[in-house]
N, C-alpha and C positions, 0 to 999 in steps of 0.2 A: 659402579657396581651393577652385573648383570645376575639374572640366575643360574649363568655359564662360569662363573668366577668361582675358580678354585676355591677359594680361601672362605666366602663366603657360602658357599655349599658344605663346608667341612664344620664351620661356624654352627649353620644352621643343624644338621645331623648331631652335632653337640651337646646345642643347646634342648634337641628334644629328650637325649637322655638324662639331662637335668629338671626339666622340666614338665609337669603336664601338659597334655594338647590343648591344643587353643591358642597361642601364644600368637604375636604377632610382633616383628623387626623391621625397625626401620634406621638407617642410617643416619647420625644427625653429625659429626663432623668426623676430620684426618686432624692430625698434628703436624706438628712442625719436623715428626720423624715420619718412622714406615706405619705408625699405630694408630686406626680406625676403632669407632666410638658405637655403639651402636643403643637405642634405644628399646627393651623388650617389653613387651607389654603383657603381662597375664591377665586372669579375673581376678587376680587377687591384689597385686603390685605391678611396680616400675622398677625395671633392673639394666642396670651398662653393661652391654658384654663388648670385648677389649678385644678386636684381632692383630696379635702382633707377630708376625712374622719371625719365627724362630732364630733362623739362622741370620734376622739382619735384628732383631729388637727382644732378646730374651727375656722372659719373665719374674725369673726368678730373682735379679736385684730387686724387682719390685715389689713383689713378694716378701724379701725380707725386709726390704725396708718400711714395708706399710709393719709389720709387728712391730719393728723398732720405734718407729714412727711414733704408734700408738701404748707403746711401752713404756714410751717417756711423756705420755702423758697428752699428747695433741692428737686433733681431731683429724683422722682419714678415713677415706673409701673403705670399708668393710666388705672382705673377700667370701664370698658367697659359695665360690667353687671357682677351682683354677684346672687346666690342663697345661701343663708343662712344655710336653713334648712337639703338642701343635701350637702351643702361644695362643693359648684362647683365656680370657678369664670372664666371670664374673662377679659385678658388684655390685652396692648397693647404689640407687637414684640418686644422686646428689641434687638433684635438680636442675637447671640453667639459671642460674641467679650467679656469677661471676662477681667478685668484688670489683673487678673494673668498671662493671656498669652500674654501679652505683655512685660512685665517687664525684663528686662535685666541689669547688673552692669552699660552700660551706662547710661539707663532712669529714675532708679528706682528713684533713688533721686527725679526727675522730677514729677514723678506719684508720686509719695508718699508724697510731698509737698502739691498737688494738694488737695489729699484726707483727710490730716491732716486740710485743710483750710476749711473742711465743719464739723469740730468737734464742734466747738462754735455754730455753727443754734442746731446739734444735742442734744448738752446739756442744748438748752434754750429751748425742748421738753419733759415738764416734766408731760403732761397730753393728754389724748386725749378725744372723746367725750363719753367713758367709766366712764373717772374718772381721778383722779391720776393713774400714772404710779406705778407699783408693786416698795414696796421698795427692792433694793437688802441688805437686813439688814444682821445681824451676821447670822442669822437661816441659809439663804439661802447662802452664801459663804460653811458654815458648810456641808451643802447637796451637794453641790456640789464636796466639797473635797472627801465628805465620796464616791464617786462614785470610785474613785480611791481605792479606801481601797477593795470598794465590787468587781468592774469587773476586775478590771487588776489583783491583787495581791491575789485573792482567786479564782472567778470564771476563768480566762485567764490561771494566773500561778499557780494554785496552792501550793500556798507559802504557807511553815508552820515556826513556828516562826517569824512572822511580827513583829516586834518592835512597839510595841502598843505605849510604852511610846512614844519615839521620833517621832511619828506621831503626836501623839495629844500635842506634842511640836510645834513641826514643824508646823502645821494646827492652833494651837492657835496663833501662830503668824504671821501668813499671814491673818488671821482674823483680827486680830486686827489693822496692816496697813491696809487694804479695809476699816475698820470702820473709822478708824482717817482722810479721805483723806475726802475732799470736794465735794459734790456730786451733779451731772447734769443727764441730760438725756443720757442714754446709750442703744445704737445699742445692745451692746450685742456678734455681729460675726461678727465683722467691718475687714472686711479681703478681700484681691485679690480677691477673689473668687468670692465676694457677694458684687463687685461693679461693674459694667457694664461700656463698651464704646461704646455709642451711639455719630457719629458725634463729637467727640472729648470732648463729654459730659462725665461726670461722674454721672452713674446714680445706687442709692441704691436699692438692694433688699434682700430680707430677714431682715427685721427689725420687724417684728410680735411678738418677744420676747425682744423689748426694755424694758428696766425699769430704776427706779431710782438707780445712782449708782457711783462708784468714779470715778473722773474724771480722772484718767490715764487708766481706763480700755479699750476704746476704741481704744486710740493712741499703746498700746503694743500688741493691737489684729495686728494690721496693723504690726508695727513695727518688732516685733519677733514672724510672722506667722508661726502658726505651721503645713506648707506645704513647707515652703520655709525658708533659712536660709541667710541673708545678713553680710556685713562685719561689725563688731563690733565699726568700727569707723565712718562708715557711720552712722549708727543706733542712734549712742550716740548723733553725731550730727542733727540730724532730731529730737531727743529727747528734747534737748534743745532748739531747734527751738521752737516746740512744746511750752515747757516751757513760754520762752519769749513771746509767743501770749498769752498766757493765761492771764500772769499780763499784755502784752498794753491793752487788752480787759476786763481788770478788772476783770477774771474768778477766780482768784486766791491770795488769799491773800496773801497781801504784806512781813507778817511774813513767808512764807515759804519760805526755802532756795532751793538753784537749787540741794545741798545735797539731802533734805530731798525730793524733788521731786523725784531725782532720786533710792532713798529707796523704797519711794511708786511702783513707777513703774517697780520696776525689782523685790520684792514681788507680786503684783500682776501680773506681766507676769507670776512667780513660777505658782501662785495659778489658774491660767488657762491655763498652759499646764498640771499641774497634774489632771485637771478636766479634760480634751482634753484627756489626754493620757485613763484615764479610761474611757471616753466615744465612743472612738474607738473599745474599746474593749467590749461596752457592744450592741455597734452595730454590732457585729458578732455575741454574744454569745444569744443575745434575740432577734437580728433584724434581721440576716443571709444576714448582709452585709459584705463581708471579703476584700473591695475594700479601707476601713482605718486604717487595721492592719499596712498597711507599713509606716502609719505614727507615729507610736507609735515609733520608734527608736529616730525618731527628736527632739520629744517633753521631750525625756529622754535626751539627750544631753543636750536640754535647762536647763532641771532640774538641771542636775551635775555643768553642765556652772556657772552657776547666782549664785545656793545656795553655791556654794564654793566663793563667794566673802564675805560671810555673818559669819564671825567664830562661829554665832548662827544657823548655816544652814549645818556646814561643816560636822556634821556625818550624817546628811540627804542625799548629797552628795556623801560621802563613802559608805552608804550603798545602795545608787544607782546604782553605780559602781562595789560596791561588791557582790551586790545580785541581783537586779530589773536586770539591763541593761544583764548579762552573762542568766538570763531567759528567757526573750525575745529571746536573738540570740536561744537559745538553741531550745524553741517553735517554731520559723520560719525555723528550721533545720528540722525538722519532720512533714512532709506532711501528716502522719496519722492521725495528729492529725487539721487537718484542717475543712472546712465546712460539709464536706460527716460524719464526727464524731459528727456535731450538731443536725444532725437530725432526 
């Protein structure tokens, strides 16, 4: 950020007709999209102003989704004043206290019960004052996987011989558990990261790409985050936890077994770290962010982890191990081949 930069000159000019003089702006982070965070400062309060680029990051699903959000009852960012047209918003402080940096083997349980307990408001948010919520149908799983295929294993590694078949095995069937599963409103990034603690509150953001969608996708984003790895027995229990709220609260039909729940949900945990892992890597190679390469190891562990329980997943698995995962390490050994080579 210069004082020459567009976007923030057009910010700044904004912001003084919102605001009295005096104010003072300071940047404090970007995201994993085109969307800049800014910190402003009055005599009076502390306020985020949002620059998000119109024609690449629009406002207005977020927009409706923070009323729907808050309509059904959970805690979000309270919108101060928004501009549509330039993609400027503001809102109110939330603070920097992230639930991920709080999380430790002794609380996590704690927090993560907590956050699991606001999935039912989220899945009874299936519309906002747009419309219906985008369905996440087979198309869109499908696009998603393929991201994998294009950034990590062609543009990243340039991998030759991919095993097309056992992809579009492996990827047809984690489509088709997302499809068979029961579907609610879905956050979408439901993770550490992107819940806030305000005051002992738990409070949502990044929810701009909720849509319609299967109901364990939320609870695995949280559960086997792919920034953070917990103990397998804790997990399974908070899984089942999970479970059991869903049928006292009627979410879930009575015909499905806690088996078959827990099929759904460790396919679709597969199906978005392998989304996750190539979208890491398409954020360096087109975005010239290189601060998620190092999460791409984790996300390949989850892979090998899960799909080896599935004897329909186990040469996916092995060839994780045998080809994907020794590429990675070998890429992150060579520093020449780093950001200063993308550009």
């Amino acid at each position: 950020m210069t004082l020459q930069d567009p976007r923030f000159l057009c910010l700044q000019a904004w912001l003084q007709q919102q605001l009295p003089a005096g104010f003072s702006v300071c940047l404090i982070s970007g995201d994993a999209s085109f969307r800049r965070y800014f910190r402003v400062q009055t005599a009076e309060n502390s306020l985020i102003a949002v620059d998000s680029p119109p024609e690449l990051v629009p406002i207005a699903p977020f927009l409706a989704l923070d009323n729907a959000f808050a309509n059904a009852g959970l805690a979000v960012p309270a919108v101060i004043a928004a501009n549509d047209k330039d993609g400027l918003m503001l809102l109110e402080d939330l603070g920097d206290v992230q639930l991920g940096s709080l999380l430790n083997a002794d609380n996590v349980a704690y927090w993560y019960r907590r956050a699991l307990n606001m999935l039912p408001q989220v899945l009874g948010i299936q519309r906002s004052e747009l419309g219906v919520l985008t369905d996440y149908d087979a198309a869109f799983v499908e696009r998603e996987l393929a991201i994998f295929s294009e950034w990590l294993l062609q543009v990243h590694l340039k991998l030759e011989d991919i095993p097309e078949a056992l992809l579009e095995r492996s990827f047809a069937l984690l489509t088709e558990s997302a499809m068979a599963q029961p579907k609610g409103g879905m956050h979408r990034d439901f993770h550490s990261r992107n819940i806030m603690v305000r005051n002992d509150e738990l409070v949502l953001i990044d929810f701009q790409d909720a849509v319609l969608g299967p109901i364990t996708y939320d609870a695995v984003s949280l559960l086997r985050d792919c920034y953070v790895r917990w103990d397998d027995a804790l997990i399974n229990t908070l899984r089942d936890e999970y479970f059991d709220m869903l049928r006292q609260q009627g979410l879930l039909p009575v015909d499905v077994s806690r088996g078959q729940f827990q099929r759904w949900f460790d396919l679709m945990g597969l199906q978005r770290h392998i989304k996750a892992a190539g979208i890491f890597a398409r954020l360096f190679h087109r975005d010239g962010k290189a601060g998620y390469l190092k999460d791409i190891p984790l996300t390949l562990t989850y892979i090998v982890d899960i799909a080896r329980r599935y004897p329909e997943l186990h040469a996916l698995s092995e060839w994780m191990v045998s080809t994907v995962q020794p590429a990675v390490l070998q890429w992150q050994e060579q520093p020449s081949l780093r950001l200063e080579d993308e550009q």
